[in-house]
C-alpha positions in Angstrom: 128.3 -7.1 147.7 128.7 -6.1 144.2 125.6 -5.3 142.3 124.2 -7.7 139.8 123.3 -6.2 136.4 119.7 -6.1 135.2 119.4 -8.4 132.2 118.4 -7.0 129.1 115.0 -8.1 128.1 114.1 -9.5 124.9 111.9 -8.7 122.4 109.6 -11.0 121.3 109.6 -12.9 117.9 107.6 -11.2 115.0 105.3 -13.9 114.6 105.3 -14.9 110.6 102.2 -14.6 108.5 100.3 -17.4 108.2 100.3 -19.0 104.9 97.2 -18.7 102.5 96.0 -22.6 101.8 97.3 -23.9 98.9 94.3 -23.7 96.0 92.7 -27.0 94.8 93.3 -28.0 90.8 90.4 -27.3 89.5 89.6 -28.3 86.0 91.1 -24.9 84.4 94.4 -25.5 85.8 94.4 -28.8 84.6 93.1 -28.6 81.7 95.6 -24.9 81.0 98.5 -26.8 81.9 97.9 -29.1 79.4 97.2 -27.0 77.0 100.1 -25.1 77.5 102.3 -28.5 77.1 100.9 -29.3 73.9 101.2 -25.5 72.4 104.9 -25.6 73.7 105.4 -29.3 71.7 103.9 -27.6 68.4 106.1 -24.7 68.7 109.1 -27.1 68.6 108.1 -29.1 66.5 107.4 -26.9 63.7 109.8 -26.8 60.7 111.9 -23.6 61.7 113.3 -21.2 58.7 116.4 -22.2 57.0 118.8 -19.6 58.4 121.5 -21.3 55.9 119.6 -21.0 53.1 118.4 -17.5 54.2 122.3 -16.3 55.2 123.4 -17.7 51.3 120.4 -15.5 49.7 121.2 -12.5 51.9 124.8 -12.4 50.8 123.7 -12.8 46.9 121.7 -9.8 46.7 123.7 -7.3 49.1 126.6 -8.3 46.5 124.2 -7.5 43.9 122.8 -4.4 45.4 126.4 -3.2 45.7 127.3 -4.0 42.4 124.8 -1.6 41.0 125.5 0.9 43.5 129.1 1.2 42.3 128.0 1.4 38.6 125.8 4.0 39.3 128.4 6.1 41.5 130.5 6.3 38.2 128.3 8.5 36.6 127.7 10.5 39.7 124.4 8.9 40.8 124.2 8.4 44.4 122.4 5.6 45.4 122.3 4.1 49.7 122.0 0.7 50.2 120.2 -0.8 53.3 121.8 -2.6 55.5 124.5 0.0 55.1 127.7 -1.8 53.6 129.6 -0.6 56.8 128.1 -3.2 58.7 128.5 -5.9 56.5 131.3 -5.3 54.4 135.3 -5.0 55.1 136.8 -2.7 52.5 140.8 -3.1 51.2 140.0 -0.3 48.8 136.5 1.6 48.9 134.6 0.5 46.8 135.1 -2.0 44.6 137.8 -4.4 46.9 136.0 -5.4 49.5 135.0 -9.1 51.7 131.9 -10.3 53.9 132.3 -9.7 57.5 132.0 -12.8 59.4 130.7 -11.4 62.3 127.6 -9.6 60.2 123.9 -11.7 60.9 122.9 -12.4 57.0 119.9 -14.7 58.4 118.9 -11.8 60.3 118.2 -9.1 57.8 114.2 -8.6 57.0 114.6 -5.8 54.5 117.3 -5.3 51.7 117.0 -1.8 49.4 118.7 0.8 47.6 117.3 4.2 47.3 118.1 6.8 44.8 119.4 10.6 46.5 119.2 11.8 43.1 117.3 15.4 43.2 113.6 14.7 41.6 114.0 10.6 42.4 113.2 11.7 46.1 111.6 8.2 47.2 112.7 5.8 44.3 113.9 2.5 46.0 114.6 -0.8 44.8 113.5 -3.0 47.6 113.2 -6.8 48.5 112.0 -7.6 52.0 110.4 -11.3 53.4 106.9 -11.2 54.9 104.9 -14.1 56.1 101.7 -15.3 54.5 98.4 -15.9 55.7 99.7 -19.5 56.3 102.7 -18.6 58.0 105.0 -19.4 54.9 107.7 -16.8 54.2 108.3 -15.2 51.2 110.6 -12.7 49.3 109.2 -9.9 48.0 111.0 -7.1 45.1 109.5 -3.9 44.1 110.5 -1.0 42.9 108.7 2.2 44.6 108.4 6.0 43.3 107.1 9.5 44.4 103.7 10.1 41.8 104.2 13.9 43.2 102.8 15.6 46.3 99.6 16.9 47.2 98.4 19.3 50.2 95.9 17.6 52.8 94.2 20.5 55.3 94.8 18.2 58.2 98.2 16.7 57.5 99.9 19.1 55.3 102.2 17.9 52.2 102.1 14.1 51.6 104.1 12.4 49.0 102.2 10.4 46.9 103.8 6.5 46.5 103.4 3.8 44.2 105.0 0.7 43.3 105.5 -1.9 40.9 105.7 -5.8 42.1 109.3 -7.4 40.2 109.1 -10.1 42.0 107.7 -12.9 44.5 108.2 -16.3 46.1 108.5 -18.7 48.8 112.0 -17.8 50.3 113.1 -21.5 50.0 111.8 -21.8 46.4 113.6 -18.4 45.0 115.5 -18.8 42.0 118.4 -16.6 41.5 118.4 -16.9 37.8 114.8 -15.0 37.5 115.7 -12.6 40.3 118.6 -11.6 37.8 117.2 -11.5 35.2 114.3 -9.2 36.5 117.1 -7.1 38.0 118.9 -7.0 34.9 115.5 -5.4 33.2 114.9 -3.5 36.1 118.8 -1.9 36.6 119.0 -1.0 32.7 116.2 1.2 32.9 116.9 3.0 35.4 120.2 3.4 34.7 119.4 5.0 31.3 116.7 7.2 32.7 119.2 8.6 34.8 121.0 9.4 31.3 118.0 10.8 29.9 117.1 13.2 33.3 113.7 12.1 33.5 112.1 9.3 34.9 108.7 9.3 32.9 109.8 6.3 30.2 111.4 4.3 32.9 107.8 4.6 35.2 105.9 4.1 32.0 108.2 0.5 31.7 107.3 -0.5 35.4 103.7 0.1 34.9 103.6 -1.9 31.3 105.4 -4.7 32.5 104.8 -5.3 36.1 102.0 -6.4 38.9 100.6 -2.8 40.5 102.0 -3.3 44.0 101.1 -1.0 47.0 99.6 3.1 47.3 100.2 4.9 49.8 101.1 8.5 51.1 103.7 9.3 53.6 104.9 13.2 55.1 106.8 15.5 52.6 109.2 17.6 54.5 109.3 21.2 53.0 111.8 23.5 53.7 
């Protein structure tokens, strides 16, 4: 008689964890979830920024920033401009011919600025940037910033010495374009001919005379 085979044996179920009692709602959860409802309502209820309005503005004063760029390339002054016109210009002949890119994020850009590469104008920038007030309003700020000289610290070594003049300022959706101009206008002509004159003591001596004292500071100064 043919022998049977031992059946296998088997194991025995992992028994599962029991699961931890479900906590009671106190008056915290409550209370938090509500709390987190009505913070969530706020949020999207509050007027948002005008990204159309904010896209147009962009586009006016990157054409303008490269507009003075070029003029000042034709007398051999190198000036950058930031964003870099790479990323939101398409040139047909570099650089005066040249479109928008439609793909570029004009509502997206915080800072716009051109900065002068000119030996002894190491740290002159023309800058407009938007910040938020105390209130939570945004505004557009212009200044124009310059190196005061350098000065050695024991601790930190060479620091540039920074200073800036305030051209302009306003609630981004109150901005007129016409001032803006017309302070860029004053602004552009002075520098320009103190780039003429190789010194840049009559054009600093304008900014001081005729504009709000903005922002000190000190940053590194690389030495070779």
């Amino acid at each position: 008689m043919p022998r049977r085979a031992k059946a296998k044996a088997v194991p025995s179920p992992i028994p599962e964890a029991t699961p931890e009692p479900a906590l009671a709602e106190d008056d915290f959860v409550a209370s938090l979830k509500l709390d987190l409802a009505k913070a969530q309502r706020t949020v999207t209820e509050r007027p948002g920024e005008d990204f159309a309005h904010r896209t147009q503005l962009n586009r006016r004063l990157l054409q303008d920033l490269w507009e003075v760029h070029n003029q000042f390339e034709e007398m051999s002054v190198h000036l950058t401009v930031e964003p870099s016109q790479t990323l939101f210009a398409t040139f047909a002949e570099y650089p005066t011919k040249w479109t928008f890119r439609d793909t570029f994020d004009f509502a997206a850009v915080k800072t716009l600025e051109l900065k002068d590469r000119t030996p002894g104008w190491l740290g002159s920038t023309l800058r407009f940037w938007y910040y938020k007030t105390p209130e939570g309003k945004s505004h557009l700020r212009g200044i124009f910033e310059w190196c005061e000289g350098e000065s050695y610290h024991r601790y930190s070594g060479w620091m540039r010495m920074m200073a800036q003049a305030v051209l302009y300022d306003s609630a981004d959706d109150a901005v007129s374009l016409k001032e803006v101009h017309q302070t860029l206008r004053d602004v552009v002509v002075k520098w320009y001919a103190a780039h003429i004159d190789r010194t840049p003591d009559q054009f600093v001596g304008h900014l001081r005379e005729k504009y709000p004292k903005g922002a000190n500071y000190a940053v590194e100064s690389y030495r070779a």
